[in-house]
DRENFI-808476 format. One line per 10 residues: number of its first residue (from 0); their letters; for each residue x, y, z of C-alpha. Coordinates in Angstrom, 1 decimal. Example, Ala and Ser with C-alpha at 12.3 -4.5 7.8 and 13.67 -1.06 7.14 Angstrom:
% DRENFI-808476
0) as) 12.3 -4.5 7.8 ~ 13.7 -1.1 7.1 .
***
This chain:
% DRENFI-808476
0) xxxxxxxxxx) 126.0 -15.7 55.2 ~ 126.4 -17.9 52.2 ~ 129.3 -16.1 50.4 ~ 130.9 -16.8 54.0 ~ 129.9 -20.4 53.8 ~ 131.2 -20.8 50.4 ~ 134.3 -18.5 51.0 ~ 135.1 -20.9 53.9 ~ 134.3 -24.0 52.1 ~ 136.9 -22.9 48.8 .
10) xxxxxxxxxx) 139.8 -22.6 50.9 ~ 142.4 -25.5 49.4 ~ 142.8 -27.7 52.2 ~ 145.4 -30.2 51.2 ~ 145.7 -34.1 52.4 ~ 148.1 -35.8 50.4 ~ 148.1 -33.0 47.4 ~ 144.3 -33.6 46.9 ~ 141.3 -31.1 47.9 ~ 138.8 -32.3 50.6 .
20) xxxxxxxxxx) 136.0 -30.9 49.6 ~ 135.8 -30.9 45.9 ~ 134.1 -28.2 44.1 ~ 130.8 -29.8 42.9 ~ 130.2 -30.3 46.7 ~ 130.9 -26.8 47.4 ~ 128.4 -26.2 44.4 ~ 125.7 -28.2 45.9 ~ 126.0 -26.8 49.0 ~ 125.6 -22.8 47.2 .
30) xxxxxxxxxx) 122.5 -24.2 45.5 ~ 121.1 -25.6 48.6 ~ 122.0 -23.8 51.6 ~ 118.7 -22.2 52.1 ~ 117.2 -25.9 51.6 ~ 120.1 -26.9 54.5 ~ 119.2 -24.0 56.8 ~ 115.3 -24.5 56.9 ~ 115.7 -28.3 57.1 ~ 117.9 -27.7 60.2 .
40) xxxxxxxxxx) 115.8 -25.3 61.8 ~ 112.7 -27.0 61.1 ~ 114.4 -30.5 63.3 ~ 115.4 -27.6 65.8 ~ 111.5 -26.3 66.0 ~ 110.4 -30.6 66.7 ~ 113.0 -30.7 68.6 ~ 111.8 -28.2 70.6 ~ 108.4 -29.1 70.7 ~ 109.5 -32.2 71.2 .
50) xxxxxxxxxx) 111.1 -31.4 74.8 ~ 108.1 -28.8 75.9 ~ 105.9 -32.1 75.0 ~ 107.9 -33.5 77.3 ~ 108.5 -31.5 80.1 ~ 104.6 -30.9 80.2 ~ 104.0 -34.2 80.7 ~ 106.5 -34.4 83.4 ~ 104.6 -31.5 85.5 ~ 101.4 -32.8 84.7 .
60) xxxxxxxxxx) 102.4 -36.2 86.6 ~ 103.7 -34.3 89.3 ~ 100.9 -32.1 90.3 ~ 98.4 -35.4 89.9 ~ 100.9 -37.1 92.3 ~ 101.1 -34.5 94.1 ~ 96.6 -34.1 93.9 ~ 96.8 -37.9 94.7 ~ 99.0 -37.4 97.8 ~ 97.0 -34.8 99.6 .
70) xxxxxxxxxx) 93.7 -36.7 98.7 ~ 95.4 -39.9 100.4 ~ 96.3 -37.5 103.4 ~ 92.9 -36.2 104.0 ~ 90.6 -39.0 103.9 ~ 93.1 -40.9 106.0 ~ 93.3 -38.3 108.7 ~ 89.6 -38.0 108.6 ~ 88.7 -41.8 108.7 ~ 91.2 -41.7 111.6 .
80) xxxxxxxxxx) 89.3 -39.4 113.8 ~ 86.3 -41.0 113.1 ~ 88.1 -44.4 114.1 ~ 89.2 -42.6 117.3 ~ 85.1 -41.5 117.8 ~ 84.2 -44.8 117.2 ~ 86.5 -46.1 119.6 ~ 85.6 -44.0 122.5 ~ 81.9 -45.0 121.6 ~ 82.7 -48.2 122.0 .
90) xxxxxxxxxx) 84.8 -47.6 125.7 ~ 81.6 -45.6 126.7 ~ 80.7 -47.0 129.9 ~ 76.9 -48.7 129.6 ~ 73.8 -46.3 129.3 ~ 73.4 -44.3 132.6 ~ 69.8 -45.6 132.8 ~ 67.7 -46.8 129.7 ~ 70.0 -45.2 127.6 ~ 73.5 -44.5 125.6 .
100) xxxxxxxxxx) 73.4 -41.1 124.0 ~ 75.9 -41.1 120.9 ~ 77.1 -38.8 118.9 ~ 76.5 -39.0 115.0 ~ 79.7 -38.5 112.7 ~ 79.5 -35.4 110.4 ~ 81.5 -35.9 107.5 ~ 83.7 -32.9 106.7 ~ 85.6 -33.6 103.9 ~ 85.1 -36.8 102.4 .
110) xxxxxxxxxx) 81.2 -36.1 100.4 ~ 83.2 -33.0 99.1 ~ 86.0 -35.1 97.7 ~ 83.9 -38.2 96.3 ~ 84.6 -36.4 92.6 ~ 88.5 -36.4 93.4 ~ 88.4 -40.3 94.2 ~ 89.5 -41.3 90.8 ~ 92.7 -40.2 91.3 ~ 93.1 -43.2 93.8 .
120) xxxxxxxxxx) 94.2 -46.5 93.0 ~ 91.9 -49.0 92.7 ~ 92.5 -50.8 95.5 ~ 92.0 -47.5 97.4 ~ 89.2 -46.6 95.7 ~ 87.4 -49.6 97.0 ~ 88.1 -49.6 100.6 ~ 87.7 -45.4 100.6 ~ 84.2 -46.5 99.1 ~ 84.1 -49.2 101.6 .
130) xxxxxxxxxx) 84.6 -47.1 104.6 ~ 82.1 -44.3 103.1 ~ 79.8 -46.7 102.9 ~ 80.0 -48.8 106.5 ~ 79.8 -45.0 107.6 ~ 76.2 -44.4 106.0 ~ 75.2 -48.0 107.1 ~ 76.1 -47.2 110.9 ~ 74.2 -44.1 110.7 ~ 71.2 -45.7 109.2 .
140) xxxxxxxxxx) 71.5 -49.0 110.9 ~ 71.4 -46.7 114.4 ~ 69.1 -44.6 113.2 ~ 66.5 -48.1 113.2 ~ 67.8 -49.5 116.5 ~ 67.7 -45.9 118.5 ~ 65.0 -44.4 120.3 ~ 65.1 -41.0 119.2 ~ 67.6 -38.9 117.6 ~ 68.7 -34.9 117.3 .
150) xxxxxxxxxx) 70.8 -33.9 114.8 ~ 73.9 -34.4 116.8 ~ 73.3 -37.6 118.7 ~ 71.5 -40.7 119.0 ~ 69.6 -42.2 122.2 ~ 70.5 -45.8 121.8 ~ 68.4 -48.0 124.7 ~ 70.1 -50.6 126.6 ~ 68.6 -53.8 124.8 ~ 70.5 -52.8 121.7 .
160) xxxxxxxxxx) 74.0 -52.2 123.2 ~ 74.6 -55.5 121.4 ~ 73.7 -54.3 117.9 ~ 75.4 -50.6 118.8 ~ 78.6 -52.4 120.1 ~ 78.4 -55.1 116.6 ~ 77.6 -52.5 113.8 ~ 80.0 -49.7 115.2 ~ 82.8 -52.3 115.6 ~ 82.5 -53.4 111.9 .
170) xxxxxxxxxx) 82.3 -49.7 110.9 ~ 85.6 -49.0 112.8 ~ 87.3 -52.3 111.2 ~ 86.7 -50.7 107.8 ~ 87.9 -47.7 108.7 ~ 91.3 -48.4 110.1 ~ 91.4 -50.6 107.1 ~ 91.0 -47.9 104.7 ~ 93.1 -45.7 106.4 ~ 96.3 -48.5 106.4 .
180) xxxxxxxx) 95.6 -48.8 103.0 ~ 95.9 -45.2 102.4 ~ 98.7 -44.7 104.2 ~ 100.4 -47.7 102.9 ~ 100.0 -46.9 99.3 ~ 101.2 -43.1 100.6 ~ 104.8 -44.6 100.9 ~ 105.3 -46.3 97.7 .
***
């Protein structure tokens, strides 16, 4: 490849009756052309690197985006059916007799995802951790004011329709206000 380099280079090209390239240039370039080569190919290797660097990066932020998407999804769908059981709790006609018999919220998804929450904003991580936590308070805070319990339910007595009506209000306020934050940082 260098005699076809140099043969190349040699060839008298005239501008005015003077050589362009004269032949101390076309010297240099003999004496260094394996210098030339390896110094190209090396930027072309950086280069290189440079771009799959690059284009790494690029797919890393996409699959955390996309991560961070289907987390916002979930725990918004989920904190929206609770909502909904909440709010049929609340439109429950008064206790047919002493008592109201309620059914406790089982979490499906969100204790499995708490590790995933710092992906979030946040301003989503606070009102996610908000709504977890108003959640656990209910089930406490009627677990105290209820006269007996089963796994699935909760016999809340009439005096305390109040406190039922007050505590499951304020859990379903934090709620729907994690799940419009969710879904509003969803569309940005």
């Amino acid at each position: 490849m260098a005699q076809i380099i140099v043969a190349a280079v040699q060839l008298p090209v005239l501008r005015k009756g003077r050589k362009l390239i004269s032949p101390e240039i076309i010297d240099v370039i003999d004496r260094f052309q394996n210098v030339l080569v390896g110094a190209v190919g090396f930027l072309g290797v950086i280069w290189t690197l440079r771009a799959n660097a690059k284009h790494s990066n690029e797919e890393y932020r996409r699959h955390l985006d996309s991560r961070r998407m289907t987390l916002r999804r979930i725990l918004a769908a989920e904190f929206r059916n609770y909502a909904r059981a909440l709010k049929a709790n609340l439109e429950a006609k008064g206790p047919v007799g002493d008592h109201l018999s309620v059914g406790k919220i089982h979490k499906l998804f969100s204790e499995d995802l708490a590790g995933e929450l710092g992906l979030l904003e946040l301003g989503e991580v606070d009102v996610v951790v908000n709504a977890l936590i108003s959640l656990e308070g209910m089930e406490q805070y009627l677990g105290h004011i209820s006269t007996g319990q089963t796994d699935k339910r909760f016999l809340i007595p009439a005096v305390a329709m109040d406190d039922f009506r007050m505590i499951t209000s304020t859990t379903a306020d934090a709620l729907n206000y994690a799940i419009e934050a969710l879904e509003h940082s969803g569309e940005a």
